[in-house]
PDB file with one MODEL, atoms N, CA, C and O in Angstrom:
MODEL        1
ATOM      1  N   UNK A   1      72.604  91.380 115.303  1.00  0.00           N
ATOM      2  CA  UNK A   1      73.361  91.785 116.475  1.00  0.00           C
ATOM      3  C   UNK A   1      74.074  93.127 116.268  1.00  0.00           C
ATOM      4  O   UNK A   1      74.237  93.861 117.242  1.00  0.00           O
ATOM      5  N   UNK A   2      74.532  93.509 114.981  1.00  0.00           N
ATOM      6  CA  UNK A   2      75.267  94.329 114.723  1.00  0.00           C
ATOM      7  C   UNK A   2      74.503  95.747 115.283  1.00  0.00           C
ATOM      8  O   UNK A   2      75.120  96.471 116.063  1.00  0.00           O
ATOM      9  N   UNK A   3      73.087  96.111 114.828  1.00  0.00           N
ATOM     10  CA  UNK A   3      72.722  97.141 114.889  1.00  0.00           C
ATOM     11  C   UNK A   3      72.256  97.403 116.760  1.00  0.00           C
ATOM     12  O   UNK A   3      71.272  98.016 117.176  1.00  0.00           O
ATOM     13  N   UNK A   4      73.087  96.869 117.394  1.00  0.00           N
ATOM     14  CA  UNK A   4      72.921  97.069 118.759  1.00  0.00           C
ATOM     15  C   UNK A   4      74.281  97.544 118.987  1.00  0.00           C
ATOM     16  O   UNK A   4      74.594  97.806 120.148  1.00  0.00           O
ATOM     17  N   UNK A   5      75.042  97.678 118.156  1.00  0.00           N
ATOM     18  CA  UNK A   5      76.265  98.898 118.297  1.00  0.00           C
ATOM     19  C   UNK A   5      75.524 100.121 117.640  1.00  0.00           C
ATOM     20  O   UNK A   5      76.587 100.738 117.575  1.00  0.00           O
ATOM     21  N   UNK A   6      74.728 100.902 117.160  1.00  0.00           N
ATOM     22  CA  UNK A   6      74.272 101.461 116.825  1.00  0.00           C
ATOM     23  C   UNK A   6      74.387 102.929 117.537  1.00  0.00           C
ATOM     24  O   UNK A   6      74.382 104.021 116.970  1.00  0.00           O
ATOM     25  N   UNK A   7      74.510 102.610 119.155  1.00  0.00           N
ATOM     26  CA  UNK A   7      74.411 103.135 120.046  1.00  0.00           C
ATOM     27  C   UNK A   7      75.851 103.492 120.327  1.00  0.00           C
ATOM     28  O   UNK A   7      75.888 104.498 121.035  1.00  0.00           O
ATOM     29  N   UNK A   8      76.979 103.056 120.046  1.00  0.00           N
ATOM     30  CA  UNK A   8      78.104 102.897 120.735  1.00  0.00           C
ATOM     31  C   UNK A   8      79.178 104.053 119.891  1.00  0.00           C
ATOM     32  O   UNK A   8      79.769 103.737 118.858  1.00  0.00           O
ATOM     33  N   UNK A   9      79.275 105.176 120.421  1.00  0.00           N
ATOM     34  CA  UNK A   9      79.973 106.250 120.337  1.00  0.00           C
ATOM     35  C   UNK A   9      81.241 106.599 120.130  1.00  0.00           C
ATOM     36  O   UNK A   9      81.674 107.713 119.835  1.00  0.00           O
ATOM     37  N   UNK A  10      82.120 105.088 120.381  1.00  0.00           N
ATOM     38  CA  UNK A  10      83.205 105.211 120.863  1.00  0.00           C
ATOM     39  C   UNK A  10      83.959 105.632 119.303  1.00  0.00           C
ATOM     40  O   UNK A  10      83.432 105.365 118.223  1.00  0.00           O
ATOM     41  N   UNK A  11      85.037 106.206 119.428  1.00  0.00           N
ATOM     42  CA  UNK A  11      85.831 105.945 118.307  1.00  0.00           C
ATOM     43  C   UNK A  11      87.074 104.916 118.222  1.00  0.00           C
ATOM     44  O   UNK A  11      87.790 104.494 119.130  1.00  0.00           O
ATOM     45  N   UNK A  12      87.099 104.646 116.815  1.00  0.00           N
ATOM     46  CA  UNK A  12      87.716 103.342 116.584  1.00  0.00           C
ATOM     47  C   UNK A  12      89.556 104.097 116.325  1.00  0.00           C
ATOM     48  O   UNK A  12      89.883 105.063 115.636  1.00  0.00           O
ATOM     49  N   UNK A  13      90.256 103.356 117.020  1.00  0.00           N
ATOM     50  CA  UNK A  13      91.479 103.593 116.772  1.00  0.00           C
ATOM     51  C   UNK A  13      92.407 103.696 115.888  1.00  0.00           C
ATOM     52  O   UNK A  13      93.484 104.271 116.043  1.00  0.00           O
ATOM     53  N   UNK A  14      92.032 103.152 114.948  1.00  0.00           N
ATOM     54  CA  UNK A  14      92.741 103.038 113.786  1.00  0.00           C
ATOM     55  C   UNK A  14      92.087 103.975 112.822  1.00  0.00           C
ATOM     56  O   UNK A  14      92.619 104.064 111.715  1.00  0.00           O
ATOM     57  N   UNK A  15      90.969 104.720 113.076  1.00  0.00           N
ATOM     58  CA  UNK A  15      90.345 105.537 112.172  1.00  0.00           C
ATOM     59  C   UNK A  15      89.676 106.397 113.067  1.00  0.00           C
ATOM     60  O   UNK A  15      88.555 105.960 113.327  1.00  0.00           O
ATOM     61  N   UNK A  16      89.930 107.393 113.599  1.00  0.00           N
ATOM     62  CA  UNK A  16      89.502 108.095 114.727  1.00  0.00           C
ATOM     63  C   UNK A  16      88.291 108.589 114.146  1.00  0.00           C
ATOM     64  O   UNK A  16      87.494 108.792 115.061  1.00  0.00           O
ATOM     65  N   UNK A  17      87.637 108.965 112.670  1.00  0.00           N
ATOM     66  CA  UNK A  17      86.507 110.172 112.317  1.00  0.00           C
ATOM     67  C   UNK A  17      85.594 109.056 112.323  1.00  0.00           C
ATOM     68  O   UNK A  17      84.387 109.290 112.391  1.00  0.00           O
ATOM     69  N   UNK A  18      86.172 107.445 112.237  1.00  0.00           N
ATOM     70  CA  UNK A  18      84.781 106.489 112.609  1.00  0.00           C
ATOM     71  C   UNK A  18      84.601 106.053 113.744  1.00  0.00           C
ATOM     72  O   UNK A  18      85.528 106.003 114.553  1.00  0.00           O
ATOM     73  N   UNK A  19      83.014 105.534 114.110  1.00  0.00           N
ATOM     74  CA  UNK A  19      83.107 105.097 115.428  1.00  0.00           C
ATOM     75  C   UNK A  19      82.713 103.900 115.167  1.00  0.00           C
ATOM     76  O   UNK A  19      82.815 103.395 114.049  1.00  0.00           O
ATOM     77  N   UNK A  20      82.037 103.110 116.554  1.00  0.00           N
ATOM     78  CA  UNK A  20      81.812 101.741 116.130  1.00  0.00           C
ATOM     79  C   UNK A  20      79.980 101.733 115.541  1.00  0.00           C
ATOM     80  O   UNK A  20      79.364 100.966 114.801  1.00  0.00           O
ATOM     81  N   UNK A  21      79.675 102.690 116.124  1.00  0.00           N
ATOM     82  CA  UNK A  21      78.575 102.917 115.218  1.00  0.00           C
ATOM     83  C   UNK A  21      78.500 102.869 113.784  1.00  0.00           C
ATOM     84  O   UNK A  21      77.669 102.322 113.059  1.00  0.00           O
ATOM     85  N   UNK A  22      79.604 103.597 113.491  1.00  0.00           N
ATOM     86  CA  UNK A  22      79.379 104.114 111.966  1.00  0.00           C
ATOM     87  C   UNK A  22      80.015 103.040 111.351  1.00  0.00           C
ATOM     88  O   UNK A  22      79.832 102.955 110.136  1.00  0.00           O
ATOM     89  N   UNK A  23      81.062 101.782 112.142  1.00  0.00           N
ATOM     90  CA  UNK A  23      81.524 100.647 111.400  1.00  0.00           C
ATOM     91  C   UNK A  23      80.331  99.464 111.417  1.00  0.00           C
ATOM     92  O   UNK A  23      80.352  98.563 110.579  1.00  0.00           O
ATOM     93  N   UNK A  24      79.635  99.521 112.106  1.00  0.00           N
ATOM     94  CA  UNK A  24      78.207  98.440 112.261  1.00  0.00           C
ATOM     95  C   UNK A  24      77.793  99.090 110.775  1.00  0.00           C
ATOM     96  O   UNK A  24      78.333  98.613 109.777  1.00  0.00           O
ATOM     97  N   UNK A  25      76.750 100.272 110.625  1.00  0.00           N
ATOM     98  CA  UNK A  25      76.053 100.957 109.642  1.00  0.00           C
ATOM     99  C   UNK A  25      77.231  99.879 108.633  1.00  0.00           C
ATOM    100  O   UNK A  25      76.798  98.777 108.295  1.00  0.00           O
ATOM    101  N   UNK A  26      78.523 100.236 108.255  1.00  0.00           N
ATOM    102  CA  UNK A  26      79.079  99.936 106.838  1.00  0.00           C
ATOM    103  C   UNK A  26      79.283  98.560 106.840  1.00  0.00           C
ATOM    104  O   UNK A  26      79.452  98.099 105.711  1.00  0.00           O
ATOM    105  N   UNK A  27      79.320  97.759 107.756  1.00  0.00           N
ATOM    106  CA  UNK A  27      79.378  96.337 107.859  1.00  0.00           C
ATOM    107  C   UNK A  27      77.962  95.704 107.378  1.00  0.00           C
ATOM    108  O   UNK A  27      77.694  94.624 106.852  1.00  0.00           O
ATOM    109  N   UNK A  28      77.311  96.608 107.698  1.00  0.00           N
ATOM    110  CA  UNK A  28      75.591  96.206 107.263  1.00  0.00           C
ATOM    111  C   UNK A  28      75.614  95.897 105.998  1.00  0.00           C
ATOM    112  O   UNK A  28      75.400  94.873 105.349  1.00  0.00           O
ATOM    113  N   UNK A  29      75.974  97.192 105.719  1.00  0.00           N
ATOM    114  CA  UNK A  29      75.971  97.722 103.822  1.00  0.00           C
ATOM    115  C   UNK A  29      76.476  96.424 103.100  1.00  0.00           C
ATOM    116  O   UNK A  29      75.982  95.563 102.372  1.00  0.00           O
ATOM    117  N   UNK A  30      77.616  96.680 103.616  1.00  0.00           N
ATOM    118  CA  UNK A  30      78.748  95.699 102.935  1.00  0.00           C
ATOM    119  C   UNK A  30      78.363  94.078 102.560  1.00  0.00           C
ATOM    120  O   UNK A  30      78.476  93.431 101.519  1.00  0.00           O
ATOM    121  N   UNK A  31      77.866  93.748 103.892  1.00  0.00           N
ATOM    122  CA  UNK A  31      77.647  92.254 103.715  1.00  0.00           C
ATOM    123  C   UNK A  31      76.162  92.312 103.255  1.00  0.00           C
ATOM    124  O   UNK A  31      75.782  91.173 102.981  1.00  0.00           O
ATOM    125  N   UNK A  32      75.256  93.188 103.090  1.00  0.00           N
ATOM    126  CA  UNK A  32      74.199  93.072 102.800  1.00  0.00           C
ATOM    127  C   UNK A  32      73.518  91.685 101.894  1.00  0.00           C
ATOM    128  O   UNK A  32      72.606  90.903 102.163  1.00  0.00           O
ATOM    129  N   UNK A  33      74.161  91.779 101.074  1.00  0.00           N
ATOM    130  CA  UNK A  33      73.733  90.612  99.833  1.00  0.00           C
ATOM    131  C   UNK A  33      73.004  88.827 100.466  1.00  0.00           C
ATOM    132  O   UNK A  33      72.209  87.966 100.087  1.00  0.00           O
ATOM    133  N   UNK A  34      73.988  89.128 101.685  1.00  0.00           N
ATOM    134  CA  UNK A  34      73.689  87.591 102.400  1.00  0.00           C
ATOM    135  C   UNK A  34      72.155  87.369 102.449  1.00  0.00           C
ATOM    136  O   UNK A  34      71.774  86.304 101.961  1.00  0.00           O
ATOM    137  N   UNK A  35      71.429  88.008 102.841  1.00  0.00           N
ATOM    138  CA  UNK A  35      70.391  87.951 104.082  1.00  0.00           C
ATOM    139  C   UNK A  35      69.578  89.699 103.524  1.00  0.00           C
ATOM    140  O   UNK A  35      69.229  90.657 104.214  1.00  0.00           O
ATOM    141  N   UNK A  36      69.541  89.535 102.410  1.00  0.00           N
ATOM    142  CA  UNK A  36      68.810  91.315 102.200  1.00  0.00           C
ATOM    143  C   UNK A  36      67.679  91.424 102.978  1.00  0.00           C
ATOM    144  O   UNK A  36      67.642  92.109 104.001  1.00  0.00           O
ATOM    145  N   UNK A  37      66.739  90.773 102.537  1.00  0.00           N
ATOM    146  CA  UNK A  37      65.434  90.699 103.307  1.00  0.00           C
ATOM    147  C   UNK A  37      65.221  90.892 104.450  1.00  0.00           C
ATOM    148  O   UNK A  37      64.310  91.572 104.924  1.00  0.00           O
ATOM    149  N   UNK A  38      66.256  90.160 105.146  1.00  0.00           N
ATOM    150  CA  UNK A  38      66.235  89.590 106.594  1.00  0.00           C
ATOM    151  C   UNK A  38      67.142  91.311 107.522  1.00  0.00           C
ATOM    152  O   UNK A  38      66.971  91.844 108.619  1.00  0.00           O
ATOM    153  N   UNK A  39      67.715  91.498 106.776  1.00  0.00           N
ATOM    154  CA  UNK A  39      68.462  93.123 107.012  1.00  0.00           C
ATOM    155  C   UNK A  39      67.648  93.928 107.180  1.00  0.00           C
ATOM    156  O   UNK A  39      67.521  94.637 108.178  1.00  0.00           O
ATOM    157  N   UNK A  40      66.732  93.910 105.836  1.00  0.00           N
ATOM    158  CA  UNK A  40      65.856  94.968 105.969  1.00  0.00           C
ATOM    159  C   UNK A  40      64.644  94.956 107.277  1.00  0.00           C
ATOM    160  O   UNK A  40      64.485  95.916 108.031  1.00  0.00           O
ATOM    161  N   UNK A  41      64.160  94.168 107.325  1.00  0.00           N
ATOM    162  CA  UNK A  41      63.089  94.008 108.312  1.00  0.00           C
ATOM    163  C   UNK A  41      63.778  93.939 109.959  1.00  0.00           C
ATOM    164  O   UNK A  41      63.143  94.014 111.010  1.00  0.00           O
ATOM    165  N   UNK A  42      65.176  93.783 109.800  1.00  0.00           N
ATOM    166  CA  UNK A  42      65.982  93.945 110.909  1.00  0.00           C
ATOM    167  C   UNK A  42      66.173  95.578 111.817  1.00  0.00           C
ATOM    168  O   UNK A  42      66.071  96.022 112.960  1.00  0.00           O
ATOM    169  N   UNK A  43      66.560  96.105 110.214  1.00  0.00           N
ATOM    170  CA  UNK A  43      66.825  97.753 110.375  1.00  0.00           C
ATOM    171  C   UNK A  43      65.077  98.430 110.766  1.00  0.00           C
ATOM    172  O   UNK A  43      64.888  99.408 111.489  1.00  0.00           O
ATOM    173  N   UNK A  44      63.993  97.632 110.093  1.00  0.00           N
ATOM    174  CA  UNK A  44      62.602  98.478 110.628  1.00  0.00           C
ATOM    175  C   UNK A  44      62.281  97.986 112.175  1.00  0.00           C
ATOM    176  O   UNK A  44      61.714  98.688 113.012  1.00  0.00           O
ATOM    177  N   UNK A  45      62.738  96.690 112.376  1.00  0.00           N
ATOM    178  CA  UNK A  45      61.810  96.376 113.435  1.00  0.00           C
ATOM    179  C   UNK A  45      63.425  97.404 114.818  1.00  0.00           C
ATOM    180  O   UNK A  45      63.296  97.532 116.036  1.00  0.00           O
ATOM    181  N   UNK A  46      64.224  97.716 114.269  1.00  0.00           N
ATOM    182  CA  UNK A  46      64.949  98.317 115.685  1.00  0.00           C
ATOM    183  C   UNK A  46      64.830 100.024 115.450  1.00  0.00           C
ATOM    184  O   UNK A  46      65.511 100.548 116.332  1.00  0.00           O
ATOM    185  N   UNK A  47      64.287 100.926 114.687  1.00  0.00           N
ATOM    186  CA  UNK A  47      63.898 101.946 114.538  1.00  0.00           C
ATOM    187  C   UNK A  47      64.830 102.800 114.942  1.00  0.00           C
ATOM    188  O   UNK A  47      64.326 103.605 115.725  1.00  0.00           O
ATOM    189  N   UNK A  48      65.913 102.984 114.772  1.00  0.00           N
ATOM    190  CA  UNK A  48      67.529 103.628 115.294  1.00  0.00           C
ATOM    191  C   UNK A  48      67.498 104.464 114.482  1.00  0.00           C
ATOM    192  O   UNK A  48      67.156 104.100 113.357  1.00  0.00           O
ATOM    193  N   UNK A  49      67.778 105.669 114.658  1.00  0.00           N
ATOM    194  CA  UNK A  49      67.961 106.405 113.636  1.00  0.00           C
ATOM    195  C   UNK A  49      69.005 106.477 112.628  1.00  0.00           C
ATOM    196  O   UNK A  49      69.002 107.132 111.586  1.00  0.00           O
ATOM    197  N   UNK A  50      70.118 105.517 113.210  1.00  0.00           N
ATOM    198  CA  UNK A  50      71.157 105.108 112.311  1.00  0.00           C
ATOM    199  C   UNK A  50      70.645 103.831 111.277  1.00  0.00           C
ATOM    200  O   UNK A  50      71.166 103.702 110.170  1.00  0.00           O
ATOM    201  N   UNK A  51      69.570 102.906 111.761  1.00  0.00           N
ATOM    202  CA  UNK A  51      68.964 102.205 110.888  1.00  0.00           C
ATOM    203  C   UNK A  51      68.435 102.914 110.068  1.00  0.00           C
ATOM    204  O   UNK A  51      68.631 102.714 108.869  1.00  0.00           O
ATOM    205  N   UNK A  52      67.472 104.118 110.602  1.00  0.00           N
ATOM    206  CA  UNK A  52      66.814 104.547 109.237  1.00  0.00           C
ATOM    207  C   UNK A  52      67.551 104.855 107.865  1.00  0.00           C
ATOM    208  O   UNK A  52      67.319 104.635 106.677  1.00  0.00           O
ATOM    209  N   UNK A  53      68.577 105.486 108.621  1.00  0.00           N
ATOM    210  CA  UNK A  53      69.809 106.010 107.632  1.00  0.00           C
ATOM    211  C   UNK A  53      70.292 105.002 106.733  1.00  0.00           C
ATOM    212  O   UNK A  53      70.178 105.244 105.532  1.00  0.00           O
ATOM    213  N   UNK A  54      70.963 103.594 107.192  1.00  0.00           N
ATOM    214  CA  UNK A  54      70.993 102.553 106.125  1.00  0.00           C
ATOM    215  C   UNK A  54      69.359 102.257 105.796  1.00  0.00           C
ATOM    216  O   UNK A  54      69.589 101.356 104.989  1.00  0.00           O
ATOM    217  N   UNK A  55      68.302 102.314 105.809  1.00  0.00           N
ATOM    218  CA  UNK A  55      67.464 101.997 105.212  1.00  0.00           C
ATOM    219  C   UNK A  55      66.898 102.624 103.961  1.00  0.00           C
ATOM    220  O   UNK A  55      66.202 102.135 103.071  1.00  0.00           O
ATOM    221  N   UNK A  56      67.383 103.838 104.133  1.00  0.00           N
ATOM    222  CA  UNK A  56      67.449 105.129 102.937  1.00  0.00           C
ATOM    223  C   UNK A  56      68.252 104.947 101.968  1.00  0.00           C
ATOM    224  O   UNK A  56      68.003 105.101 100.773  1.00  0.00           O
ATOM    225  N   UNK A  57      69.535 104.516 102.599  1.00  0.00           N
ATOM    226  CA  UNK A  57      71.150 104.088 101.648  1.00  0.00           C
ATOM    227  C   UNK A  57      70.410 102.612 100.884  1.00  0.00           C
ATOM    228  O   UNK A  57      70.721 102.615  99.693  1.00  0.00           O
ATOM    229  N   UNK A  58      69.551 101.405 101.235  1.00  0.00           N
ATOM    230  CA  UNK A  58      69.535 100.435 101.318  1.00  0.00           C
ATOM    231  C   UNK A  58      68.348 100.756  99.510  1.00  0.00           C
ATOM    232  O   UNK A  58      68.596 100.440  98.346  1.00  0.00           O
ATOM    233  N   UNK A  59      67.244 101.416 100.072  1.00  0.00           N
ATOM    234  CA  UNK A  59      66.191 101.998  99.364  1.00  0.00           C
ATOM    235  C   UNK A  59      66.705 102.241  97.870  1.00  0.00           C
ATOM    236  O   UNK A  59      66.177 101.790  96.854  1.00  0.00           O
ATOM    237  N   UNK A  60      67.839 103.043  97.948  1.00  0.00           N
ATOM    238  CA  UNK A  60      68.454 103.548  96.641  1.00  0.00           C
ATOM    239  C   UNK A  60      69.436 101.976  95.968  1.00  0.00           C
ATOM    240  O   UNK A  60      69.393 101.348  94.910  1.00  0.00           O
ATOM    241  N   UNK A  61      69.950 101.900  96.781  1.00  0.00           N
ATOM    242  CA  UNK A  61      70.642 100.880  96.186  1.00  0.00           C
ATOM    243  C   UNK A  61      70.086  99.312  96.063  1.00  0.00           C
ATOM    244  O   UNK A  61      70.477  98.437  95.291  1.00  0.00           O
ATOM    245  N   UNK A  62      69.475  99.274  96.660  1.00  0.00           N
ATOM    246  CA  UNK A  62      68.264  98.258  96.481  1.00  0.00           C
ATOM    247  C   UNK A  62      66.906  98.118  96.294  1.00  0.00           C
ATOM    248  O   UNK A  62      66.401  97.065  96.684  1.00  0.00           O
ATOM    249  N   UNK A  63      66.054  99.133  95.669  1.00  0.00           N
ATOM    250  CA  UNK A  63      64.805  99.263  95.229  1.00  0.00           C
ATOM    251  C   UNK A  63      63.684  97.871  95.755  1.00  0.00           C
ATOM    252  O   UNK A  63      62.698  97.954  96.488  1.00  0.00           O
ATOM    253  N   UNK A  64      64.223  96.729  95.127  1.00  0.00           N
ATOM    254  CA  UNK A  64      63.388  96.000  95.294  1.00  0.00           C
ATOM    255  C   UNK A  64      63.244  95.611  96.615  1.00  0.00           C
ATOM    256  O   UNK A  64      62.133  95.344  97.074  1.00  0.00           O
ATOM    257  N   UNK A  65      64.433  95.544  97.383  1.00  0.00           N
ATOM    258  CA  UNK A  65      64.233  95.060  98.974  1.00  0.00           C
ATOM    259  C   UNK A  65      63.252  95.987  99.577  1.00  0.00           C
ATOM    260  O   UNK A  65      62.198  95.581 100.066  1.00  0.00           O
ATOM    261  N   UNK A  66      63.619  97.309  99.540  1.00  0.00           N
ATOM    262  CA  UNK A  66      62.719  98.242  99.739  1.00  0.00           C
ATOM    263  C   UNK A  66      60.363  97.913  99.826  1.00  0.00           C
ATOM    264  O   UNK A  66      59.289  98.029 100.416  1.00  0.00           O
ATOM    265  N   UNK A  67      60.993  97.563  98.900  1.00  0.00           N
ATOM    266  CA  UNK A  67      59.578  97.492  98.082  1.00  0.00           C
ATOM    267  C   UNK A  67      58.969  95.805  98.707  1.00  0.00           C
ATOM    268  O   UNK A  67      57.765  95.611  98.540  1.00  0.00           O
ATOM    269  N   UNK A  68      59.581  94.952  99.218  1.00  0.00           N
ATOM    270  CA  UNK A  68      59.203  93.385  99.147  1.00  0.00           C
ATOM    271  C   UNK A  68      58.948  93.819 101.038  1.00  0.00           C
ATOM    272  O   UNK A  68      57.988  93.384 101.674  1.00  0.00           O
ATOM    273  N   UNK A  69      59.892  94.614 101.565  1.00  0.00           N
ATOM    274  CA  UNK A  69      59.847  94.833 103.022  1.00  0.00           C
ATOM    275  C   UNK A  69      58.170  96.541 103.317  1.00  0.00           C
ATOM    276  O   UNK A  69      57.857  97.079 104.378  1.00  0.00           O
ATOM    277  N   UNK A  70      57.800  96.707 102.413  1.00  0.00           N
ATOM    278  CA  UNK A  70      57.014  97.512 102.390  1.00  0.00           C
ATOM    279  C   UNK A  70      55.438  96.709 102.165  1.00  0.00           C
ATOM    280  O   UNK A  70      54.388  96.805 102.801  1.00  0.00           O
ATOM    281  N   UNK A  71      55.800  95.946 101.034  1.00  0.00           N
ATOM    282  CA  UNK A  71      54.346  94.767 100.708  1.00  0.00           C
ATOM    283  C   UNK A  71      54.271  93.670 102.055  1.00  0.00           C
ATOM    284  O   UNK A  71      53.407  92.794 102.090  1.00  0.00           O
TER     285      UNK A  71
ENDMDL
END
């Protein structure tokens, strides 16, 4: 659900240089561990360019997810 803020521009009040975009992207990151797999194939099948971006971040810091969502 998250990466359907992806889109959403707004800035967040308590941190004006983030928006809710850019708090989805780090909420992704963050909780990643739950559900890696299921993230990853989440971030390809919605093709956002903010997905790609955690998918790059995801790549480095997770090699193997990378690689299991590629096979």
């Amino acid at each position: 659900y998250l990466t359907r803020w992806f889109e959403d521009e707004r800035p967040l009040p308590a941190t004006p240089h983030a928006t809710v975009a850019t708090a989805a992207q780090a909420l992704l990151h963050t909780h990643r561990h739950g559900a890696l797999d299921h993230l990853t194939e989440a971030l390809i099948d919605s093709g956002h360019r903010r997905a790609v971006e955690l998918l790059a971040v995801l790549a480095e810091d997770e090699p193997s997810a990378a690689c299991r969502a590629v096979d």
